[in-house]
C-alpha positions in Angstrom: -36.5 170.7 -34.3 -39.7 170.9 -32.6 -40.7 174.0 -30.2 -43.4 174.3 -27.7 -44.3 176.0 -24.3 -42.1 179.4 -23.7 -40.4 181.0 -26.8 -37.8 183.4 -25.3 -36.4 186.3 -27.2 -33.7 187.4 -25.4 -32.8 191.3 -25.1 -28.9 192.1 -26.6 -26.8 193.8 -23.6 -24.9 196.8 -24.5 -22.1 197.9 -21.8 -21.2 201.7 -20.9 -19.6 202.1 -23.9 -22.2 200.9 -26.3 -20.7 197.7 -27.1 -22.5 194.1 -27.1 -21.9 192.9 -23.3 -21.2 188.9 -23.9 -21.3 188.1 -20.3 -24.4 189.8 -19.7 -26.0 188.2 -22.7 -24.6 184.6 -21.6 -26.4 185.2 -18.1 -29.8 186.9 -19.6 -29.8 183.3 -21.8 -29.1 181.0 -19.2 -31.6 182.9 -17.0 -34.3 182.3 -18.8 -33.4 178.8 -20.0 -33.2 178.1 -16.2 -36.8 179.6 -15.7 -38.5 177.0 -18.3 -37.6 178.7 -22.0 -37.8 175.8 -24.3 -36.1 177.9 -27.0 -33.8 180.7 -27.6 -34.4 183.2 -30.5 -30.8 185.2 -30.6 -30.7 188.7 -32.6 -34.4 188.9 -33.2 -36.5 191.8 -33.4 -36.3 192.1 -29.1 -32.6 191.8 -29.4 -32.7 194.4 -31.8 -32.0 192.9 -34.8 -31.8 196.1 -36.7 -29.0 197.8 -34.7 -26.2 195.2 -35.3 -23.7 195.2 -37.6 -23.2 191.8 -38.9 -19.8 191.2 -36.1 -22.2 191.7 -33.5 -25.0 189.8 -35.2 -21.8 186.7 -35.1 -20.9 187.7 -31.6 -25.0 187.5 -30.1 -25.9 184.5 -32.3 -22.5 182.5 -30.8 -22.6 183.8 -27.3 -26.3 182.9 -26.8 -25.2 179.1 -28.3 -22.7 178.6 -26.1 -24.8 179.5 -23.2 -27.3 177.5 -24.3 -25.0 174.7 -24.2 -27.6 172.1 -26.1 -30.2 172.9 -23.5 -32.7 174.2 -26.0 -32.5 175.3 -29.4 -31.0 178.6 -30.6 -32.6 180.3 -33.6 -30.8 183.4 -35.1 -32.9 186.3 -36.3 -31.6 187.5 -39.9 -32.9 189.7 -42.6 -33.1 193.0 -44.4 -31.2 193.5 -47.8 -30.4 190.4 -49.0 -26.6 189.8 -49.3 -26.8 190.7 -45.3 -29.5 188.4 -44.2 -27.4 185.7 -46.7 -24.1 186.4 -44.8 -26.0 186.2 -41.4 -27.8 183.1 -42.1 -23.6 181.6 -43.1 -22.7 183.6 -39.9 -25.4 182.1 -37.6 -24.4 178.4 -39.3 -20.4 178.6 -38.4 -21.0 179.1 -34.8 -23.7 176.6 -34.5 -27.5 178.1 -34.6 -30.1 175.5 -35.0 -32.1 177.8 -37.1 -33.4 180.8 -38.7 -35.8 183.8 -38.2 -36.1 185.7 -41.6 -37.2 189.3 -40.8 -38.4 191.4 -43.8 -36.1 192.6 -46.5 -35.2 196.6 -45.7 -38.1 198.9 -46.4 -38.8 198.0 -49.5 -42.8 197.1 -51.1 -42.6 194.1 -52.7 -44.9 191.3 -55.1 -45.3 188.3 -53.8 -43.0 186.6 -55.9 -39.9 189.1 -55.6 -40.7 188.1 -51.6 -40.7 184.3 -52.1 -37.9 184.7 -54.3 -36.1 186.8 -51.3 -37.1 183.7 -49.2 -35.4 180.7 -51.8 -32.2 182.4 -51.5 -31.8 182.5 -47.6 -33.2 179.6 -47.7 -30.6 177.6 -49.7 -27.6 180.1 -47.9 -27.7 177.3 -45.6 -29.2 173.9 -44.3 -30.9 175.0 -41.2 -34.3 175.3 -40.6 -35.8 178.3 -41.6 -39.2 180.3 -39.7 -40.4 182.9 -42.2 -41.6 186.2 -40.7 -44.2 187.7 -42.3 -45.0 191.3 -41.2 -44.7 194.8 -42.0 -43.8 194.8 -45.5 -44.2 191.3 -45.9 -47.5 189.5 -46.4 -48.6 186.6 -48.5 -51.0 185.2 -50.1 -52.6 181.0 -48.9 -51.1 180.5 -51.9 -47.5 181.7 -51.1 -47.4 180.7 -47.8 -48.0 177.2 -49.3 -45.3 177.8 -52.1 -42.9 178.9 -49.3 -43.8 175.5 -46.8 -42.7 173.3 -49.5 -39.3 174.5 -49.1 -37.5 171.6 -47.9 -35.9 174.2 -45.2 -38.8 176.3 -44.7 -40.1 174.9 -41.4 -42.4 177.3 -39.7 -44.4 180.4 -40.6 -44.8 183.5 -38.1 -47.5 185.8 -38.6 -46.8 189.3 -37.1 -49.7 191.4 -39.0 -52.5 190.2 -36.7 -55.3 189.3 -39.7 -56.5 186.5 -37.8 -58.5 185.9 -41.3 -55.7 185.3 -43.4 -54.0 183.0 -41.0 -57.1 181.1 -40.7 -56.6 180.6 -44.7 -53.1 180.3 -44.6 -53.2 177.5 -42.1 -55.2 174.8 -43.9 -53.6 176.1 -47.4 -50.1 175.2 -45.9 -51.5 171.8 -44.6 -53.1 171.1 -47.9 -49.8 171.4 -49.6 -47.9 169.1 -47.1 -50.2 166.5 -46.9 -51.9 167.3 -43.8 -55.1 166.5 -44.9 -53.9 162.9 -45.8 -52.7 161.1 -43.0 -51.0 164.1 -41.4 -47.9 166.3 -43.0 -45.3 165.2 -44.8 -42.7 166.9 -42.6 -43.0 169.3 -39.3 -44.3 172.9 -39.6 -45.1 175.2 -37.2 -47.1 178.5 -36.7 -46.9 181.4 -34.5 -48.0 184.5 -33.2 -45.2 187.6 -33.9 -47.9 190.3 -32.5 -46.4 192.3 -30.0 -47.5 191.5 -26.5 -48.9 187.9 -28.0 -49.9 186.9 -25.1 -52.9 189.4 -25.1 -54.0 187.6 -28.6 -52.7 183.8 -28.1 -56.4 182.1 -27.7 -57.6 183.7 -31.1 -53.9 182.5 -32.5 -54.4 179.2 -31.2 -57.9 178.9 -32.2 -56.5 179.3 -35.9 -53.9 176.6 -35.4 -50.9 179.0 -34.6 -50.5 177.8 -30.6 -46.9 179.2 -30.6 -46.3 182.6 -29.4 -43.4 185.3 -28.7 -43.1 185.9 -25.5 -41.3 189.4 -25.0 -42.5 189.4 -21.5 -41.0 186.3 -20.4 -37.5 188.4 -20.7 -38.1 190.5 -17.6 -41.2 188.7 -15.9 -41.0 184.8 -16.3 -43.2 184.5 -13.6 -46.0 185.9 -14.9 -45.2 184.3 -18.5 -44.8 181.0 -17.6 -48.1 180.9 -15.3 -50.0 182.5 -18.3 -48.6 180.0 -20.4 -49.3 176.8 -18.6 -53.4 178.5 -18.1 -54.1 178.7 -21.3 -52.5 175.6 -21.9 -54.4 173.9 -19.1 -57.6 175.8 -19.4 -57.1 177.8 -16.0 -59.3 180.6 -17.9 -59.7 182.6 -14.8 -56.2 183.2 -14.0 -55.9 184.0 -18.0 -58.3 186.6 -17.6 -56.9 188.2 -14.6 -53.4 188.2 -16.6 -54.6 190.1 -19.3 -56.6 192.5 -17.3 -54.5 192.9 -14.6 -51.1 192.6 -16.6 -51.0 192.6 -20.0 -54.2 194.8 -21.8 -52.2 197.7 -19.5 -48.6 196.6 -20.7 -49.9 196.9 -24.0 -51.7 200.0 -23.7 -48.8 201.6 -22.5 -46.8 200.1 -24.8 -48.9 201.7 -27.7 -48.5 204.4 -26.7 -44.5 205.4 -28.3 -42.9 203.9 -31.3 -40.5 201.3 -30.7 -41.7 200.6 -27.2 -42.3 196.8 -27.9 -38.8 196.5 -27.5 -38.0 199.6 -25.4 -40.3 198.6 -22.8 -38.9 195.1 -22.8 -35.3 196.1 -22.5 -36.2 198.6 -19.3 -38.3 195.9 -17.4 -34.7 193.7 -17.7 -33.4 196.5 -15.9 -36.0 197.2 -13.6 -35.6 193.8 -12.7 -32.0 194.1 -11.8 -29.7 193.4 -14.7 -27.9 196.5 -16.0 -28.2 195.5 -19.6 -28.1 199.2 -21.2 -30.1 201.2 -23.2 -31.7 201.1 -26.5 -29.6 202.1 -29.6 -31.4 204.4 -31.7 -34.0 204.8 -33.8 -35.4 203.4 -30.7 -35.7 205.5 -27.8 -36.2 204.2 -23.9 -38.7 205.6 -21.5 -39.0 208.1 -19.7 -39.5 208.3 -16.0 -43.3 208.4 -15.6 -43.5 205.7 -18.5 -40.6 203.9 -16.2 -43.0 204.2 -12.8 -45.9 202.7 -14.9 -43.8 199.6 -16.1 -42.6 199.2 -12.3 -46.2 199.4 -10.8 -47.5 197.0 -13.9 -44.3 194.3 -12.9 -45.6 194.3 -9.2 -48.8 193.9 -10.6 -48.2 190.8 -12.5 -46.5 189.7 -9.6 -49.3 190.1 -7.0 -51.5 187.9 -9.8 -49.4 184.9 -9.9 -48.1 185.4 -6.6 -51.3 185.9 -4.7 
């Protein structure tokens, strides 16, 4: 399973009653694999993970695989305590995921090895390649992340604490361990970028080896995503500079600025952009009206940029 370019994370639809909208879901997915997406990351942290009981962790996980259709691959976000993130690994297996995204276990401050031991267990729940998340109350050591790479499911490592120092020792530590210093690794692993808004820190990611990135934004604005992809890529740094300016320092400001608005935010550009995919549940709260206006002036924006 190898993934490059546009990682989309797709938003979960919730209809006027507060249940999971499958047909909006299936159009949001085939939206954005339409657009360029080169992978699908079902029930993550933008889908909202956290909200979903594990029927409607089944339902997101196989109704964004069947839209996908083989297109890309479909990754399933699971985690928290660990008899749930086991049963939504199983879950996301039966109805055909192609991987894994392990979020961090429930609240709970952990050691390292009660956290790599959390990992094993997941990990051997099923056969499918496994992305560890490591954020919040997650973090590792070189030295863990290395333990954890040698996995033989463990197949990418996602960094969503922004300490570009310890990624830069993580990265070579995990390369070490799988050969990569000898005539290249002895199997594929990847690295990415979790922070919210990665765009605004994917050149110091990529300078550490992690070139992959989240790309929240790429759910309502795929313009603007997949033209700030493909400059960086290419080296078009003026037009990257202008999209962080122009775009996404202010999406990220704003976003700042209220707990939960890295998905909140998300969710309402879907809307403002014409699909009536619902609210947040809560903890999460959506914006307000002036925070609304801001967002709306900020997509027109980002439009102008690539546009113009």
């Amino acid at each position: 399973m190898q993934l490059d370019g546009i990682l989309f994370f797709p938003i979960t639809p919730f209809d006027s009653g507060g249940a999971v909208n499958d047909e909006l879901l299936a159009h949001h997915v085939d939206q954005g694999l339409a657009r360029g997406a080169n992978a699908v990351f079902a029930a993550c942290g933008t889908g909202e993970f956290h909200a979903l009981d594990a029927a409607e962790h089944r339902q997101v996980v196989g109704t964004a695989v069947a839209a996908a259709g083989g297109r890309a691959p479909v990754l399933a976000g699971v985690g928290g305590p660990l008899p749930h993130a086991v049963a939504c690994a199983r879950a996301a297996a039966d109805v055909g995921a192609d991987g894994l995204l392990l979020l961090p276990p429930y609240l709970v401050t952990a050691p390292e090895t009660g956290l790599i031991a959390y990992v094993r267990e997941v990990a051997a729940a099923t056969g499918l390649p496994l992305v560890v998340y490591q954020r919040d109350n997650v973090r590792f050591t070189p030295q863990g992340a290395a333990e954890l790479a040698q996995l033989p499911t463990v197949k990418g490592f996602k960094d969503g604490l922004g300490d570009i120092e310890l990624m830069q020792r993580i990265v070579p530590a995990v390369r070490a361990a799988l050969g990569g210093e000898e005539g290249g690794p002895a199997k594929e692993f990847a690295f990415f970028n979790g922070l919210p808004t990665a765009e605004v820190s994917a050149a110091a990611y990529a300078a550490v080896g992690a070139g992959l990135y989240s790309s929240a934004v790429f759910c309502f604005l795929p313009e603007v995503a997949v033209a700030f992809c493909e400059a960086l890529a290419s080296g078009e740094d003026n037009l990257v500079q202008r999209l962080l300016s122009g775009f996404y320092l202010p999406l990220a400001q704003l976003r700042n600025e209220v707990p939960g608005y890295a998905v909140s935010l998300v969710k309402a550009g879907v809307r403002l952009r014409g699909l009536d995919v619902g609210g947040v549940r809560p903890p999460l709260v959506d914006p307000g009206p002036e925070h609304l206006a801001r967002l709306e002036r900020l997509i027109a924006a980002g439009l102008d940029i690539v546009e113009g």
